[in-house]
Structures are given as C-alpha cells and as structure tokens.
C-alpha positions as CSV (number, residue, x, y, z in Angstrom):
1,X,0.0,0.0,0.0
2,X,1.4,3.4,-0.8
3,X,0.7,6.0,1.5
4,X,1.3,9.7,1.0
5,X,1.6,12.2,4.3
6,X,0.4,15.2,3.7
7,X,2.9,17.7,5.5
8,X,5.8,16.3,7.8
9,X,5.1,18.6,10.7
10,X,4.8,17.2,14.2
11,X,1.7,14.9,14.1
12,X,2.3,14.1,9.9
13,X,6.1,13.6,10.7
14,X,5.9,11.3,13.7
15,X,2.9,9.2,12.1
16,X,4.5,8.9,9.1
17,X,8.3,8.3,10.0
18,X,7.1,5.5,12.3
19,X,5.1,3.8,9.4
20,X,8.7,4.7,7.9
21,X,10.7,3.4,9.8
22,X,8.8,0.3,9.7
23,X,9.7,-0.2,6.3
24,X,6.7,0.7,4.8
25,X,5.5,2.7,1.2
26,X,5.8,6.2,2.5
27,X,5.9,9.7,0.7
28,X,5.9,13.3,2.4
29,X,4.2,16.2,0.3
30,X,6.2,18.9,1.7
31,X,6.4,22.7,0.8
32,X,9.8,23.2,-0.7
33,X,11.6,24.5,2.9
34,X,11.0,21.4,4.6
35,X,11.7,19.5,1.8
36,X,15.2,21.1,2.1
37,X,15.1,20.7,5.9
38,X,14.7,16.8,5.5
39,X,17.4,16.1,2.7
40,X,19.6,17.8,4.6
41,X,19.2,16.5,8.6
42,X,16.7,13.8,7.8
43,X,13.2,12.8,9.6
44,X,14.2,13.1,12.9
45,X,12.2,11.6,15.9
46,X,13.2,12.6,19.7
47,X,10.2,10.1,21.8
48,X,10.5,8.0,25.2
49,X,9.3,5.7,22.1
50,X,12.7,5.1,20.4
51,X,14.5,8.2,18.9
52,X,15.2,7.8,14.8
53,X,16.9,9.9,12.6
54,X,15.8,8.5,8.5
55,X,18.1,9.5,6.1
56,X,16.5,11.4,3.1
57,X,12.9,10.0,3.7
58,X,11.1,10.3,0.1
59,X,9.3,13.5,-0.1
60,X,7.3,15.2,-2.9
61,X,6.1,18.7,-3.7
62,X,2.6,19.7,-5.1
63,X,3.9,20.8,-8.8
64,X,5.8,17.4,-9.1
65,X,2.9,15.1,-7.9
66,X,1.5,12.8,-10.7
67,X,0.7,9.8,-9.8
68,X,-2.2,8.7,-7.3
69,X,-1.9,6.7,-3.8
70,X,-3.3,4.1,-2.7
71,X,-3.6,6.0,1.2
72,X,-3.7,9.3,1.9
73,X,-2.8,10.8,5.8
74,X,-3.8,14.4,6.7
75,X,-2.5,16.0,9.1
76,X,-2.5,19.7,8.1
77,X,-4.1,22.7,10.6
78,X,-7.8,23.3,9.3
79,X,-6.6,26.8,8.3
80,X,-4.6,25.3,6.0
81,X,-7.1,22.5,4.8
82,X,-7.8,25.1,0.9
83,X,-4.3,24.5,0.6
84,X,-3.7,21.1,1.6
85,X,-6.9,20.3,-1.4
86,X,-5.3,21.5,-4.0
87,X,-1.9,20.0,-3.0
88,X,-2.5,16.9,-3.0
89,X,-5.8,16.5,-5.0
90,X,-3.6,14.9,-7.8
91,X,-2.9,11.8,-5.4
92,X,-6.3,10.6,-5.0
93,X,-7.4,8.4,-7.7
94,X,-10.5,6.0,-8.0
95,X,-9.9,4.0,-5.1
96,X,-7.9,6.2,-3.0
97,X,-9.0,6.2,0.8
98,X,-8.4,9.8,2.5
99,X,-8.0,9.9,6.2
100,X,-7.8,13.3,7.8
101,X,-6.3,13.5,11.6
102,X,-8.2,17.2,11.8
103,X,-10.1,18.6,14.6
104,X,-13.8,19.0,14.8
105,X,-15.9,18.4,11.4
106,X,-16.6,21.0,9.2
107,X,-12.9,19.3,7.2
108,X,-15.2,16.3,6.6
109,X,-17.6,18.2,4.5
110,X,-15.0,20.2,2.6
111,X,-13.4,16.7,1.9
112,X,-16.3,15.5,0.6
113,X,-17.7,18.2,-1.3
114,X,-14.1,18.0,-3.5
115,X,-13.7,14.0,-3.3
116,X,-16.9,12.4,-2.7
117,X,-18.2,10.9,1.1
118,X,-16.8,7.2,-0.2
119,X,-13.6,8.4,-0.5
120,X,-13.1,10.2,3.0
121,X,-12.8,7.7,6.0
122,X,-13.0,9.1,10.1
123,X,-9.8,10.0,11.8
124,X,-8.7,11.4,15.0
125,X,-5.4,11.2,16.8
126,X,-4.2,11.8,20.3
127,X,-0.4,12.7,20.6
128,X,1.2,15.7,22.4
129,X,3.8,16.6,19.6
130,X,6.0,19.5,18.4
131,X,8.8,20.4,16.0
132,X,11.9,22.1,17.9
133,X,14.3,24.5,17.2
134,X,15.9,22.5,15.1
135,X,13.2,20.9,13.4
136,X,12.9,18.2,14.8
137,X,10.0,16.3,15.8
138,X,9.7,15.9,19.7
139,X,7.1,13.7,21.6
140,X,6.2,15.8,24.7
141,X,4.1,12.2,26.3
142,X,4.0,9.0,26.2
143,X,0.2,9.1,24.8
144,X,0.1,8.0,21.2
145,X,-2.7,6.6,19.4
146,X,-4.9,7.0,15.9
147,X,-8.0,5.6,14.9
148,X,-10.0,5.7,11.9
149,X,-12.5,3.6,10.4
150,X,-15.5,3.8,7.7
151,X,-18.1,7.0,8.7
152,X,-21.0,4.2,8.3
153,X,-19.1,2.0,10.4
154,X,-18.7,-0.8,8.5
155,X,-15.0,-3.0,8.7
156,X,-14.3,-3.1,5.0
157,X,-11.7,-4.5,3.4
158,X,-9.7,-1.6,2.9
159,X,-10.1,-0.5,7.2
160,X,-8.6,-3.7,7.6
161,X,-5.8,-3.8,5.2
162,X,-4.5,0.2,6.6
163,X,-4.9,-1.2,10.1
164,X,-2.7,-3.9,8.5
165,X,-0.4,-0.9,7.5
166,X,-0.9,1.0,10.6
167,X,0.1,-1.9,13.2
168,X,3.4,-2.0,12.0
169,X,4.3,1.6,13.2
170,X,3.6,0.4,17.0
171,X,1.9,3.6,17.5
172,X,-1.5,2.5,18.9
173,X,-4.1,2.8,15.9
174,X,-7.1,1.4,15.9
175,X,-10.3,0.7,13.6
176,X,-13.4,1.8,15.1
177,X,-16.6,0.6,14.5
178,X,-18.1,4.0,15.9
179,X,-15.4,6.3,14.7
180,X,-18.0,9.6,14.2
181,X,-19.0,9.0,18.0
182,X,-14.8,9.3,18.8
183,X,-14.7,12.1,17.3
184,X,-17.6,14.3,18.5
185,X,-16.1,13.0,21.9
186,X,-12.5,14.3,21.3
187,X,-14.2,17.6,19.7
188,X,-16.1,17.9,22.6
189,X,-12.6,18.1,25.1
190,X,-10.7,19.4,23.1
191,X,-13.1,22.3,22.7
192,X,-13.9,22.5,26.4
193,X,-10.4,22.1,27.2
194,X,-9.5,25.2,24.2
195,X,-12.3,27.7,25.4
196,X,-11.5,27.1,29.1
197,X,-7.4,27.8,28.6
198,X,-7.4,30.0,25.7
199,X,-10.3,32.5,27.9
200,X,-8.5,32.5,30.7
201,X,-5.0,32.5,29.5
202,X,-3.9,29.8,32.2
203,X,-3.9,26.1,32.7
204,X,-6.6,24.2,34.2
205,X,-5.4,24.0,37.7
206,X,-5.2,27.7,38.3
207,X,-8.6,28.1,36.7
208,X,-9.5,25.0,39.1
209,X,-7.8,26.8,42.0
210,X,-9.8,30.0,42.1
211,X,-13.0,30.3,43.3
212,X,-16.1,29.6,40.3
213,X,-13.5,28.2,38.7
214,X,-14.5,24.3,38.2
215,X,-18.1,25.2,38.1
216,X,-16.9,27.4,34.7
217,X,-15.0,24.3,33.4
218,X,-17.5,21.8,33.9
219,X,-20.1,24.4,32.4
220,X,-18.2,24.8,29.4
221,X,-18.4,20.6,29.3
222,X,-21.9,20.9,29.9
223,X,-22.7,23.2,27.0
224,X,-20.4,21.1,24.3
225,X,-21.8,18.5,25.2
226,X,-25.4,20.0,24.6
227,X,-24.7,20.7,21.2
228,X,-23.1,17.1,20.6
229,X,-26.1,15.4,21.8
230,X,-28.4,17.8,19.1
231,X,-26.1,16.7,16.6
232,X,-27.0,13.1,17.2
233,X,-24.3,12.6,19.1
234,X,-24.5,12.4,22.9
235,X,-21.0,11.8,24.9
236,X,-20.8,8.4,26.8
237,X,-21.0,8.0,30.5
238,X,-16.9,7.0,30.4
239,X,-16.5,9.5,28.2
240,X,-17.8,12.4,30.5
241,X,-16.9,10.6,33.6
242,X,-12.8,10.7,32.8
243,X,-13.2,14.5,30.7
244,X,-14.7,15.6,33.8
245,X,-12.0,14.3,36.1
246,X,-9.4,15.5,33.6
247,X,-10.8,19.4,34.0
248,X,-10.8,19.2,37.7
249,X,-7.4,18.1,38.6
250,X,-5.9,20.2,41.5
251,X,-3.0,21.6,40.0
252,X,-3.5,20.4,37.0
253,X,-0.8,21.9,34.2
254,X,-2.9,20.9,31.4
255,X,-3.7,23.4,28.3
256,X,-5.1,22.9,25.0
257,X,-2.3,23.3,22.0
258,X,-4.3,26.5,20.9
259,X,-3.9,28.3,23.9
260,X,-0.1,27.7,23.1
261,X,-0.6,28.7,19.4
262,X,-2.1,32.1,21.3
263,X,0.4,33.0,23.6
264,X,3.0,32.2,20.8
265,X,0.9,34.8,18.8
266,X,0.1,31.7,15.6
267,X,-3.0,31.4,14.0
268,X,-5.7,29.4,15.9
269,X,-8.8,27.0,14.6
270,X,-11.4,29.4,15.8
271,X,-14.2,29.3,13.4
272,X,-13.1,25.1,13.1
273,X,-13.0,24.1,16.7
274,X,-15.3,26.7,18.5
275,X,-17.3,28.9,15.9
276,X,-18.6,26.1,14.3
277,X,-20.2,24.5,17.5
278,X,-21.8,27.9,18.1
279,X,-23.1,27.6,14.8
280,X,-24.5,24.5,15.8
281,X,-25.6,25.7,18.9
282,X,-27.6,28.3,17.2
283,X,-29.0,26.4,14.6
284,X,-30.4,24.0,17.5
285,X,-31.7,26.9,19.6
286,X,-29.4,25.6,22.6
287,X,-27.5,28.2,24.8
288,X,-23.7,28.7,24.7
289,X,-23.2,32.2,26.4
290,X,-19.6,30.9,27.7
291,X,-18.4,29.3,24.3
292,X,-19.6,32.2,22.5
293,X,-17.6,34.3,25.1
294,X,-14.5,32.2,24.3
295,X,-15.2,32.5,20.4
296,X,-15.6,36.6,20.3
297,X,-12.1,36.2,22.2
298,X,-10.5,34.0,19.6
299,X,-12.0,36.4,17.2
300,X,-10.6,39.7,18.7
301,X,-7.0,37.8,18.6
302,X,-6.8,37.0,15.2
303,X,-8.2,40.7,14.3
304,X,-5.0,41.7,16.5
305,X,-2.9,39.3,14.2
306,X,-4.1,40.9,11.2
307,X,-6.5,37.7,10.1
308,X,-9.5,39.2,8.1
C-alpha cells in the first residue's frame, strides 16, 4: 500500500516516519523548505518511544505530484485545509481512501464536497507533539494513538488492510466501528479544554484553584456536550466521567495546544474548533453564552494578528 503524508510537521512527521521506519510505502508532500530541511538533517524523531533519525525520507512537492496513492494521511491545521486540497488532489485516484487527523468536522464536509463521502474515512489522533528548534519532531508524552474507520461503520476491506499498514508503526491505531462517535467525543474536550485555557489565559489547575473556577469548566463541558447530543451525538458515561476528572485536577498543568498557538501569537482553529459549535448551537436553539464568550475572544485575537 502506498501512503502519501500530507505535511511532515509534528503529528504528519511522527505518524508517518514511524510507518517509515517500519519499512513501509511512504511519501511526504512537503512545501519546498521542509523538503530542504529533510534532505539535509533527515526525519528526525526525539520520543520515550525510540529516537530515529531517516536518512533522506522520500518526499514530494505539489507541482511534481502525478501519480495517485493508494492511502492518503492528513494532518495539516484546518486553516490550511484550501491548501492542503489543491496539493494533494492529484494523489487521489478511483480507489484512493483519505484519512484526515483534523479537529472537529466542518474538514469532513469540505473533503467531501471535493472528493466524494466514499472516499473520506474518520480519523482522530491523540499525541502531544511539536517540532523544535531544530526541526525536529519531539514527543512531549508517552500518549500516542490513531484511529480511523468507515463513517457508516462498516469493517471493510480496505479499514482492515490500513490497520494492517498501521500496526506496524507500534503507535496504537485502531479501527473503530463507531469512529464519528470518537470524534464528536474528542471535539467535545478538546473544545472544552481550548475555550477554558485559551479564555482564561492559564492552565486548568489555576482556573481550578480560584473560586467559580470548576463550576466554569464543567459548564463549558456541559454546553459542548449539549450541542453534541443535538447533533446526534450524545457523549458516553466513560466519556464524561474521565473528561470531567481530567478538567478538575488540582493543580493540573494541562492546556489545549491552541492556547499555546495564542500566547506564541500563531493562528488558531477558531471558526473550526469553537465557531462552528456555536453555529451549531444556534442552529439548535441551545444556549452557549460561555463558548460564545470564548469565540468573540478567539476572534478579537486574530483581528490583532491581522486575520480578516
């Protein structure tokens, strides 16, 4: 099976160098700098997982891509999701499976829209990830996992055969039966988690620590959830029972990644991870008064930055 990452950023790089290093059919579609980057110091992989640096990994760039994949991993930032189309659009052919590793949904519809509903599978990852100073790509934990699997939830041939693929690069994937249900669960956190840290500039144990504090948290859970369960789909009773523990951890460092991207002063997924749930939340007459609070933030900030 060949597979074609799109991007070899943190989450593209460490996915794909594993299924790399692994020995399997991997190309990067990379922007000419980071194609540069990676003929010159390699894929390189610093994780309490086994570091590894691979020598000139095979890598591609849009106006030199002809031929179509057989697989095709995206990882790109939803801001970048136009661009990431048009890229890599010449890769997928008749029976090309695409599995994006985006947050919340609105990517599925764009996907869709350009490459038909049989052609885009569910995906979600969980991995705390970055690229360093020198480019590098640096595990930050020792959580690491991706699943996927057919929106109608069927085990076809072709889930099976990628989780074939995907076993080999020892980085916990699974094929799930229910994988629309994972992800309105992880956007559900991880916009909880966003609104919560990005609104109050501060991780969760100092938002815990203060009075009002986990009342706000859990309040921001309670709305997101609201909105998932109008949407068809309601969180479980693990699901909720471990997010809730996990925003009222004394002391807790925890923060999402785009409260990071803020205070770094980089673009953000506002109108992907928290506008369109207010959308939602409108369209289904349900209240969000703190959500939309943390969107008109996330707004205001990229007005600063310049983003029209």
């Amino acid at each position: 099976m060949r597979v074609l990452v799109v991007g070899a950023g943190a989450i593209g790089g460490y996915f794909g160098g594993r299924l790399l290093q692994a020995g399997r059919d991997v190309t990067f579609l990379v922007r000419p700098r980071r194609a540069a980057e990676l003929a010159h110091a390699g894929l390189v992989i610093r994780s309490a997982a086994g570091d590894v640096t691979l020598k000139n990994p095979p890598t591609v760039q849009a106006d030199r891509l002809a031929e179509t994949f057989d697989l095709v991993l995206l990882s790109c930032k939803a801001f970048d999701l136009d661009d990431a189309i048009k890229s890599f659009a010449p890769a997928v052919g008749p029976n090309t499976a695409i599995i994006p590793l985006l947050n919340g949904m609105l990517h599925l519809d764009m996907l869709d829209r350009k490459f038909g509903p049989s052609r885009v599978l569910g995906g979600l990852c969980a991995i705390a990830v970055t690229l360093n100073e020198a480019r590098e790509v640096v595990q930050l934990a020792p959580m690491q996992s991706l699943t996927f699997g057919e929106r109608d939830g069927a085990m076809s041939e072709r889930v099976r055969a990628i989780a074939g693929i995907f076993d080999s690069g020892k980085f916990g994937a699974a094929a799930s039966a229910h994988i629309l249900q994972d992800m309105w669960e992880k956007w559900v956190f991880l916009a909880s988690l966003a609104a919560s840290t990005c609104l109050m500039r501060t991780a969760v144990g100092n938002i815990v620590a203060v009075a009002g504090g986990e009342d706000f948290l859990l309040g921001m859970l309670d709305e997101c959830s609201a909105i998932a369960t109008a949407e068809g789909y309601p969180p479980g009773a693990p699901f909720l029972q471990r997010t809730r523990g996990l925003l009222t951890t004394a002391g807790s460092p925890m923060t999402a990644s785009m409260f990071r991207d803020v205070r770094a002063g980089l673009p953000v997924e506002a109108d992907h991870v928290i506008g369109d749930l207010v959308a939602r939340a409108d369209a289904a007459k349900i209240p969000a008064p703190k959500l939309r609070i943390a969107y008109t933030h996330l707004k205001a900030y990229e007005k600063q930055r310049g983003v029209r």
